[in-house]
Backbone as CSV, one residue per row, in Angstrom:
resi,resn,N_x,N_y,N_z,CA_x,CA_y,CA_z,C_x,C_y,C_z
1,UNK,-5.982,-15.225,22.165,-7.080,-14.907,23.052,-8.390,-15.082,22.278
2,UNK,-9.360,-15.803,22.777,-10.510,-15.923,21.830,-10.960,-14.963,21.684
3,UNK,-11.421,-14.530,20.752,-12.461,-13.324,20.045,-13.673,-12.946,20.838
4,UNK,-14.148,-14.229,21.383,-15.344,-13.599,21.953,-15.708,-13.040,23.222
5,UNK,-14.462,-13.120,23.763,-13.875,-12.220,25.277,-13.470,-10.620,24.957
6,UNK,-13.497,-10.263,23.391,-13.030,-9.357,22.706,-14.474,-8.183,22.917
7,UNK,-13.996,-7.074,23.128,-15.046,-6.268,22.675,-14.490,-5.036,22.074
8,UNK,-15.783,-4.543,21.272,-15.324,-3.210,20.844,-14.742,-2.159,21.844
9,UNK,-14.213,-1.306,21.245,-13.788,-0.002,21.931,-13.640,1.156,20.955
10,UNK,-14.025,2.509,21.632,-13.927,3.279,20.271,-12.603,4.407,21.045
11,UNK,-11.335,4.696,20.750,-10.504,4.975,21.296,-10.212,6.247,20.229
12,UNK,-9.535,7.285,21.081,-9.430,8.552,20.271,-8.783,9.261,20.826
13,UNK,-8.088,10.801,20.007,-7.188,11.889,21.256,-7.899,13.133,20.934
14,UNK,-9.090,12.792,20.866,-10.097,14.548,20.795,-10.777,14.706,20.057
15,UNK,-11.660,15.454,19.824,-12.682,15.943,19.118,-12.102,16.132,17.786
16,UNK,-11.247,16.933,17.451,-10.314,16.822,16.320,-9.056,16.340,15.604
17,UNK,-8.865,15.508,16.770,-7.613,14.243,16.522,-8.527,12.569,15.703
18,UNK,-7.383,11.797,15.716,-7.602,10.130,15.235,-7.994,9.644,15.999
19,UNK,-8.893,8.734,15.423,-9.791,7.929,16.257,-9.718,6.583,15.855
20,UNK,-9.809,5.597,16.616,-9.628,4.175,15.781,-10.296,3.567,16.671
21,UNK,-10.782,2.176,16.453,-11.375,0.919,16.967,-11.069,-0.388,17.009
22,UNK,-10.772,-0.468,18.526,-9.865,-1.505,18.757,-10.848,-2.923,19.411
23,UNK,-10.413,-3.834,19.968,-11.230,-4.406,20.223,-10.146,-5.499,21.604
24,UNK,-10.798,-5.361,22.269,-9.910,-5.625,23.873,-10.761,-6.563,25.045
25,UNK,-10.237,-7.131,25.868,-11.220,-7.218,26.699,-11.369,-6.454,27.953
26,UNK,-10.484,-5.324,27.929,-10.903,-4.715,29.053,-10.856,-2.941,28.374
27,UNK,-11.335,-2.031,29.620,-11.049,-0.687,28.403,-9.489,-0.007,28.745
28,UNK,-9.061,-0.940,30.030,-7.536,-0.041,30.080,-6.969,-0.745,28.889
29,UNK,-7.454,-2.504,28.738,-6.190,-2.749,27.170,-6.613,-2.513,26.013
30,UNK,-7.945,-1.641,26.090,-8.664,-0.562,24.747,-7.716,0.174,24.432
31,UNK,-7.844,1.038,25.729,-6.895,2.707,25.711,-5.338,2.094,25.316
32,UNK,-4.747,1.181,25.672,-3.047,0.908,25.790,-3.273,0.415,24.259
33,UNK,-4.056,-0.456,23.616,-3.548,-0.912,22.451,-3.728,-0.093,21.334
34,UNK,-5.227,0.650,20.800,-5.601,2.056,20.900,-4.629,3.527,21.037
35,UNK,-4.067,3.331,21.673,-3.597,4.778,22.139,-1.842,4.898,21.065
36,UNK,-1.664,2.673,21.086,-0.270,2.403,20.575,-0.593,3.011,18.943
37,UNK,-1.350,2.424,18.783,-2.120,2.389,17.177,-1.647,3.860,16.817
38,UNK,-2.689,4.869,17.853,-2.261,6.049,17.576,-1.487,6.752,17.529
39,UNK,-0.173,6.116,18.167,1.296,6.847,18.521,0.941,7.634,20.082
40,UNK,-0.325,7.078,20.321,-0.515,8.013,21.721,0.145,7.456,22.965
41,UNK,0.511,8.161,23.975,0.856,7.362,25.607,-0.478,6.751,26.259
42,UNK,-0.473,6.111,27.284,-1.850,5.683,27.608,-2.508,6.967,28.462
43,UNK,-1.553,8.072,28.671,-2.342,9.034,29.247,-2.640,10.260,28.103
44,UNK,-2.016,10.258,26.641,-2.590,11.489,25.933,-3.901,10.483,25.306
45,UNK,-4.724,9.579,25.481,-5.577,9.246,24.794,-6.428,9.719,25.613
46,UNK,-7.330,10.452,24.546,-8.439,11.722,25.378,-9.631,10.379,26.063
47,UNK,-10.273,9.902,25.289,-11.561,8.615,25.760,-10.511,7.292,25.003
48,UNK,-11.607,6.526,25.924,-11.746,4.976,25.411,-13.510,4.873,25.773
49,UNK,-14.002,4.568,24.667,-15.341,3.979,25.229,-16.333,2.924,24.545
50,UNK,-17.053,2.195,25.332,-17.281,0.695,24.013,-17.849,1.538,23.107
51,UNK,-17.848,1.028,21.756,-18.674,1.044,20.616,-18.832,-0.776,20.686
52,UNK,-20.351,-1.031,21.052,-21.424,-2.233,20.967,-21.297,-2.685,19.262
53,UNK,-21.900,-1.553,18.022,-22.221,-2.074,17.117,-20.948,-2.468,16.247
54,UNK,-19.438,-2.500,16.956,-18.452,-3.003,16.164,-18.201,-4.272,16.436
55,UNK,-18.640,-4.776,17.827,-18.335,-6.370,18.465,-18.499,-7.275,17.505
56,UNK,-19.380,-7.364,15.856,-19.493,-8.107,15.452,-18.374,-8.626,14.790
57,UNK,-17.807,-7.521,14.766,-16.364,-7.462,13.837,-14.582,-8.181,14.502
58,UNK,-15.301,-8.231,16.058,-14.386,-8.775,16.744,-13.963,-10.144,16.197
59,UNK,-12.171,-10.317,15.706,-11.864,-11.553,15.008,-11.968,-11.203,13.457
60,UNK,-12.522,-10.208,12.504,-12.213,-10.304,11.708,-11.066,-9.489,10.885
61,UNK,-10.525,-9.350,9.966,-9.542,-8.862,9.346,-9.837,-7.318,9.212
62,UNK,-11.277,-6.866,9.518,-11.270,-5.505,9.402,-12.565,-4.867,9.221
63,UNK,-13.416,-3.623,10.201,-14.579,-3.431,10.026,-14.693,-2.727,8.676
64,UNK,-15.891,-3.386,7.927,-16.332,-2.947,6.542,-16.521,-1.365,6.831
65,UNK,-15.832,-0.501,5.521,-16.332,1.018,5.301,-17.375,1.509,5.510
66,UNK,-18.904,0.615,5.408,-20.202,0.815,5.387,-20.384,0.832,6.769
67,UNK,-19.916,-0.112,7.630,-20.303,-0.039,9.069,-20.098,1.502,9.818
68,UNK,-19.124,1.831,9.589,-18.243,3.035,9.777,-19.363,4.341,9.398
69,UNK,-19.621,4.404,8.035,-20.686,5.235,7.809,-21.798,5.147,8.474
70,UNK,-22.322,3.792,8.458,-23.293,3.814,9.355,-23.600,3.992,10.573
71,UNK,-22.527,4.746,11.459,-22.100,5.053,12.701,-21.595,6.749,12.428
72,UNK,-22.273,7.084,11.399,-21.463,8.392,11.136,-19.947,8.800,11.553
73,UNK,-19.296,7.966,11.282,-17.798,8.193,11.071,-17.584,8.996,9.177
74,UNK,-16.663,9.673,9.136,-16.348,9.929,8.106,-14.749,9.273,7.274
75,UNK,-14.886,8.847,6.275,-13.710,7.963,5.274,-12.499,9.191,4.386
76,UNK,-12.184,8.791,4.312,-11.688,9.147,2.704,-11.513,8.137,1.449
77,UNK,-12.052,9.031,0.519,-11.825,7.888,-0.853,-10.420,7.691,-0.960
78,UNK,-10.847,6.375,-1.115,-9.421,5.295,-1.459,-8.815,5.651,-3.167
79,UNK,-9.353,6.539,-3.536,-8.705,7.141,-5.025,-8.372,8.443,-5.220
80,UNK,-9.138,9.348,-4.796,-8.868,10.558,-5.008,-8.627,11.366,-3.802
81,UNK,-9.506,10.748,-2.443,-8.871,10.964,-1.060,-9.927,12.518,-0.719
82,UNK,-11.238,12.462,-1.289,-12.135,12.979,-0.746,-12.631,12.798,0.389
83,UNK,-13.122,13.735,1.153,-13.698,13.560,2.400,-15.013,12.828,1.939
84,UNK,-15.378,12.001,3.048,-16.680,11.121,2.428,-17.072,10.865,3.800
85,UNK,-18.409,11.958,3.729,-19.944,11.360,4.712,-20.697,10.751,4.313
86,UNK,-21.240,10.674,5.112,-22.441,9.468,4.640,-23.521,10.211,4.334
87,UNK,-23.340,11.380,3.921,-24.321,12.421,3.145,-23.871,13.214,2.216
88,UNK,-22.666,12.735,1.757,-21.109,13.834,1.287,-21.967,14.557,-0.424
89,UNK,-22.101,15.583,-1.002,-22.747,15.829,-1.753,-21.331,16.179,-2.948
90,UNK,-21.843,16.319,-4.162,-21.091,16.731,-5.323,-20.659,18.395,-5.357
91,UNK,-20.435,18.814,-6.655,-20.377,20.114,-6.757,-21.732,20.986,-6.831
92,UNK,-22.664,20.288,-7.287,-23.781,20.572,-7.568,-24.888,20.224,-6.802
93,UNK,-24.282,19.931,-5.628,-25.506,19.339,-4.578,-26.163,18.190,-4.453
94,UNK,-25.758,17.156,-5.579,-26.430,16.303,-5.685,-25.862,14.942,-4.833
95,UNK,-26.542,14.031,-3.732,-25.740,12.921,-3.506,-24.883,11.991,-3.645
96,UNK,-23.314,12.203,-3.421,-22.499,11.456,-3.764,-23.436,10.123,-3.808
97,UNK,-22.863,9.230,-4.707,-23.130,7.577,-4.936,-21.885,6.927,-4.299
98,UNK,-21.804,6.640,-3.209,-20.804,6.166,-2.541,-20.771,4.404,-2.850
99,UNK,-19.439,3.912,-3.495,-19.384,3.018,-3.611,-18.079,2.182,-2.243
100,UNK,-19.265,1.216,-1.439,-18.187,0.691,-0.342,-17.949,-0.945,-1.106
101,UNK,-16.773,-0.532,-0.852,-15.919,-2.057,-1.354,-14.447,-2.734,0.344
102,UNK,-15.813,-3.661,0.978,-14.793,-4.116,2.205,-14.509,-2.553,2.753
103,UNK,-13.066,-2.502,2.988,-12.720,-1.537,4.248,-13.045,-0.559,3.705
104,UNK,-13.019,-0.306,2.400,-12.640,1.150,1.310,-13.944,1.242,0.967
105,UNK,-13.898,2.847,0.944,-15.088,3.446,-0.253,-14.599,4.714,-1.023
106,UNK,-15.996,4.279,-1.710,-15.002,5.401,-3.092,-16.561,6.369,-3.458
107,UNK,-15.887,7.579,-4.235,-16.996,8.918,-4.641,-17.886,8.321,-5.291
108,UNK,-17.928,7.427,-6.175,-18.716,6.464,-6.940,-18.153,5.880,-8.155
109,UNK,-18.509,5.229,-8.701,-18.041,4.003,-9.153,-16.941,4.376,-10.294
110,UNK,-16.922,5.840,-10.803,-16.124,5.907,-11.645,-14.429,6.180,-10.875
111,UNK,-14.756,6.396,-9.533,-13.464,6.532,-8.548,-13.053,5.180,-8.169
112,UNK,-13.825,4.533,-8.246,-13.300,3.134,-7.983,-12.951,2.293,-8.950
113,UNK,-13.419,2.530,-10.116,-13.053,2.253,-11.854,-11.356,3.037,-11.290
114,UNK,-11.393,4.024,-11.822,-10.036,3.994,-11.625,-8.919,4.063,-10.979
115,UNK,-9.224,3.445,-9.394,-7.961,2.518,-8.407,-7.618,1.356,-9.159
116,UNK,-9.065,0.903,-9.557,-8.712,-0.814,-9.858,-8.160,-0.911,-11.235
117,UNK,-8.207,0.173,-11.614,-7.126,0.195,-13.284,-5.997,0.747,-12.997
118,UNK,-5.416,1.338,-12.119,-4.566,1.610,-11.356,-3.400,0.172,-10.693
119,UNK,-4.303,-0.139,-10.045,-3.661,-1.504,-9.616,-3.618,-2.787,-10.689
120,UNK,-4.826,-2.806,-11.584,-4.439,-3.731,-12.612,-3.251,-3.531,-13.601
121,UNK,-3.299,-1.572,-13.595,-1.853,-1.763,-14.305,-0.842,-1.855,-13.614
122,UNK,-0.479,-1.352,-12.683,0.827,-1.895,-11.924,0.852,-3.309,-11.857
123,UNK,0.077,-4.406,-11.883,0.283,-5.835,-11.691,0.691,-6.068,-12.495
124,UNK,-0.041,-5.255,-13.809,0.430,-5.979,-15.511,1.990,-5.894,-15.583
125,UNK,2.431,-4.546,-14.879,4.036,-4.144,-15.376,5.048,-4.763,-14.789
126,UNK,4.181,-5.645,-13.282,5.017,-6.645,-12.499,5.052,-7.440,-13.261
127,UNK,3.783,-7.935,-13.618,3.908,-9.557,-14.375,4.815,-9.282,-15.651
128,UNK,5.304,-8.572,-16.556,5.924,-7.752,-17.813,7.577,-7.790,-16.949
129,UNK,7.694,-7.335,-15.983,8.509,-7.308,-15.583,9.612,-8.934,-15.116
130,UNK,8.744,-9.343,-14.568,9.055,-10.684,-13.987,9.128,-11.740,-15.068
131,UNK,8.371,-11.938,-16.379,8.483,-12.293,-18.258,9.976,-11.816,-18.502
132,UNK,10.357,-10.726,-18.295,11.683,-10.033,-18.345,12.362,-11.009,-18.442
133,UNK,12.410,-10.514,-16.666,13.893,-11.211,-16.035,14.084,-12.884,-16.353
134,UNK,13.043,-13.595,-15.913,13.366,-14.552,-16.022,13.698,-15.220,-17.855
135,UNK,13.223,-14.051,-18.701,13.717,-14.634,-20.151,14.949,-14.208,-20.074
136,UNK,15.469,-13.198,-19.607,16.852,-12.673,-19.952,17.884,-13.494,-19.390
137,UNK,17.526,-13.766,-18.379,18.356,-15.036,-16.983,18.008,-16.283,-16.291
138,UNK,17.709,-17.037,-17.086,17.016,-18.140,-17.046,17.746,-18.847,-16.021
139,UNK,19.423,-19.267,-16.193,20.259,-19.220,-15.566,19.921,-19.317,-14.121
140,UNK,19.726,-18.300,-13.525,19.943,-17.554,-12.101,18.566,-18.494,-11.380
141,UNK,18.782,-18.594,-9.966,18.111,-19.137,-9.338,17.123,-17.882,-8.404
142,UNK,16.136,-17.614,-9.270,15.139,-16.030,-8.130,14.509,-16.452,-7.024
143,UNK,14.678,-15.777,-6.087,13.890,-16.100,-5.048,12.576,-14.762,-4.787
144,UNK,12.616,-13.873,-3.713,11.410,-12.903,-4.341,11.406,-12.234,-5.392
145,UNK,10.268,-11.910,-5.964,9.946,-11.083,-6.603,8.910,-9.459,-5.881
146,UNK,9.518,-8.492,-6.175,9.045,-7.410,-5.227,8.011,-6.439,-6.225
147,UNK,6.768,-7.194,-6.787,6.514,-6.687,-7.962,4.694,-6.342,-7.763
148,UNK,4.141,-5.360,-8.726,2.648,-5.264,-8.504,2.334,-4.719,-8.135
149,UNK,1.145,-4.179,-7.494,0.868,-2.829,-7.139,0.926,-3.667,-5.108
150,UNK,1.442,-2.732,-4.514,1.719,-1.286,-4.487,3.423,-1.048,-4.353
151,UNK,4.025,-1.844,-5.294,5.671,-1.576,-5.452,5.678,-0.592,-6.361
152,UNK,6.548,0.298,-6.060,6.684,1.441,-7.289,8.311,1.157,-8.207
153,UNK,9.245,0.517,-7.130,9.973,-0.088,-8.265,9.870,-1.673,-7.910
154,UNK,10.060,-1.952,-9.171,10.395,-3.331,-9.734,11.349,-4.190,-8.985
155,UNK,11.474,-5.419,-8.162,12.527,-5.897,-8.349,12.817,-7.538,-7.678
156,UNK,13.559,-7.977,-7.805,13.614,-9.183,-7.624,14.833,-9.519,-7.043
157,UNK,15.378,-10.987,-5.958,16.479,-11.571,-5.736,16.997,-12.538,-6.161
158,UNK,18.290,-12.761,-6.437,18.538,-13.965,-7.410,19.866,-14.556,-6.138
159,UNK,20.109,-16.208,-6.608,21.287,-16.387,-6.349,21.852,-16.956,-7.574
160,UNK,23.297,-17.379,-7.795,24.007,-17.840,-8.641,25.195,-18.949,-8.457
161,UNK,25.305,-20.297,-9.002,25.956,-21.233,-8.625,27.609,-20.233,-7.735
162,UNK,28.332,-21.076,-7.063,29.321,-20.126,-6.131,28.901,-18.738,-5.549
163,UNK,27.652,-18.403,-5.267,27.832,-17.093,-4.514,27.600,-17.689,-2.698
164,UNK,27.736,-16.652,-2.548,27.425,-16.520,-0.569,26.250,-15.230,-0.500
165,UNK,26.009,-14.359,-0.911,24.923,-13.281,-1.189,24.195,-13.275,-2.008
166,UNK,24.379,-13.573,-3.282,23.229,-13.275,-4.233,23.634,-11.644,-4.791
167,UNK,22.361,-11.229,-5.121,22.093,-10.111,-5.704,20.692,-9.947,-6.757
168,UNK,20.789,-8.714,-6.784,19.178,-8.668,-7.540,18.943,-7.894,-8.111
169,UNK,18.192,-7.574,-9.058,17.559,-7.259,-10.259,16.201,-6.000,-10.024
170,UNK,16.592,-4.441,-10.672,15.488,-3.261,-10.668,15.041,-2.969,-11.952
171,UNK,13.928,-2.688,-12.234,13.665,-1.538,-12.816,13.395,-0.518,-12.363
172,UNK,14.893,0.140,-12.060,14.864,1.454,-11.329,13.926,2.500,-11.730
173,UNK,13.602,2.976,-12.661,12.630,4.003,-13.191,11.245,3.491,-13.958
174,UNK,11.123,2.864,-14.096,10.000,2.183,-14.416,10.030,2.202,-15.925
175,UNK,11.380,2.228,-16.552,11.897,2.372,-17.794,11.667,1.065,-18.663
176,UNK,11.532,-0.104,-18.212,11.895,-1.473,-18.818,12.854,-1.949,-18.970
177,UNK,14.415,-1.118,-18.502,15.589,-1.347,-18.413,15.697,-2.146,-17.552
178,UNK,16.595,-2.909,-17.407,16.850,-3.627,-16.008,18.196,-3.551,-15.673
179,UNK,17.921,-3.412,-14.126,19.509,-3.037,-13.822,19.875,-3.931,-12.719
180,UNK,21.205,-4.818,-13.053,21.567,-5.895,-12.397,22.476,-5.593,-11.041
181,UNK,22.816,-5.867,-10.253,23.370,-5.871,-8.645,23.739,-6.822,-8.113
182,UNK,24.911,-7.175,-8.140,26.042,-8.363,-7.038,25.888,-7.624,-5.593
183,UNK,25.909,-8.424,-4.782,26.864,-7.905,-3.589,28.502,-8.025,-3.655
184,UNK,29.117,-7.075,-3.030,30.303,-7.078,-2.985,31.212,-8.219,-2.871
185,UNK,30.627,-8.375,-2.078,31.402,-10.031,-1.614,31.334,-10.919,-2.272
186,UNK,30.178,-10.974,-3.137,30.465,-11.587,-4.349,30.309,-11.814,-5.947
187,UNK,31.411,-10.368,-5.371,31.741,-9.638,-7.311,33.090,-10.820,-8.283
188,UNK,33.787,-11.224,-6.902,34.629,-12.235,-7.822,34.280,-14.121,-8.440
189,UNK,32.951,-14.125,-7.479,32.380,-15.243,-7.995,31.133,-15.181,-9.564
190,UNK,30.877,-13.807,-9.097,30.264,-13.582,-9.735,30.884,-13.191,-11.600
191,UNK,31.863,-12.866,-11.478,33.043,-12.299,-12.517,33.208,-13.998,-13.100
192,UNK,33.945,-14.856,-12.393,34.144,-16.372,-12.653,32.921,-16.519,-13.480
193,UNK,31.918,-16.885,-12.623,30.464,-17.553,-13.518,30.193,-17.069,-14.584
194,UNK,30.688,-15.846,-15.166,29.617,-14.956,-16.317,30.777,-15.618,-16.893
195,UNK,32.678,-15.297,-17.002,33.228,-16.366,-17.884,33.250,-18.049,-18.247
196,UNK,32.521,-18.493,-16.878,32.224,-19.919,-17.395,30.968,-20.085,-18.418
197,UNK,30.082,-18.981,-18.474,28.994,-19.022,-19.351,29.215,-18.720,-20.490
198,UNK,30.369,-17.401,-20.817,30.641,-17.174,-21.866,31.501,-18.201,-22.364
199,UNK,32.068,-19.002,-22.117,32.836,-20.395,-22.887,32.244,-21.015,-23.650
């Protein structure tokens, strides 16, 4: 459906319920798509009503955090998961420094310093991880790798000359161990191949 038949909608289940913004061309397929979002029926969704200053956003991957503030909506930081107004103050009264990055914002920059060291290290332990496997089993033919932030375990799929399933590869605990997995069905092809390797 083209985008520009699209309009905002600001859809919600109350004054103290979720609220989200959908973008529809009519407001009953506001409230129905809206209401899905929310887990709501099309009759517990309290309003549907346009919000104008989101239309710009109609078609893109997602209205920026800043827009949102600037409509006095309130966020939570994407790190520590503070409530965040667009006036949100410290302990000491002084104006949060709100740093908006795309959809997310953060308390200020030292909260957003550390998501993104957060996620740079989980990538590092994918990429460490995935150096692993493939030195240990060069062998094996991998197909995904399930690795990086936001995987909390490690892991990957392999197949092996004669299988019908495959099987795949964890670092169950985030140990550096790796722990290997056939499918059943093919534990006896799999048994064959490791003695044709060991020959």
């Amino acid at each position: 459906m083209p985008t520009e038949n699209r309009k905002a909608y600001h859809v919600g289940e109350g004054s103290e319920g979720e609220h989200v913004i959908t973008f529809a061309c009519s407001s009953a397929q506001a409230r129905r798509e809206g209401g899905n979002e929310l887990n709501l029926t099309f009759e517990e969704v309290s309003f549907c009503r346009r919000a104008p200053w989101a239309d710009e956003f109609a078609g893109q991957p997602f209205i920026p955090a800043k827009a949102y503030h600037d409509q006095g909506w309130w966020l939570y930081c994407n790190n520590c998961e503070t409530q965040l107004y667009e006036d949100a103050e410290d302990e000491d009264g002084n104006p949060l420094q709100i740093v908006y990055a795309g959809r997310h914002a953060y308390c200020d920059q030292d909260c957003k310093d550390s998501r993104d060291k957060l996620i740079a290290d989980a990538n590092a332990k994918g990429d460490a991880f995935k150096e692993k496997v493939l030195a240990e089993r060069p062998d094996l033919t991998f197909g995904e790798f399930s690795i990086g932030y936001p995987h909390i375990t490690m892991s990957a799929t392999f197949k092996f000359p004669g299988c019908q399933y495959g099987g795949s590869v964890r670092d169950q605990e985030d140990s550096g161990e790796l722990h290997w997995y056939i499918a059943q069905g093919d534990k006896a092809a799999w048994d064959l191949y490791q003695r044709g390797r060991a020959a």
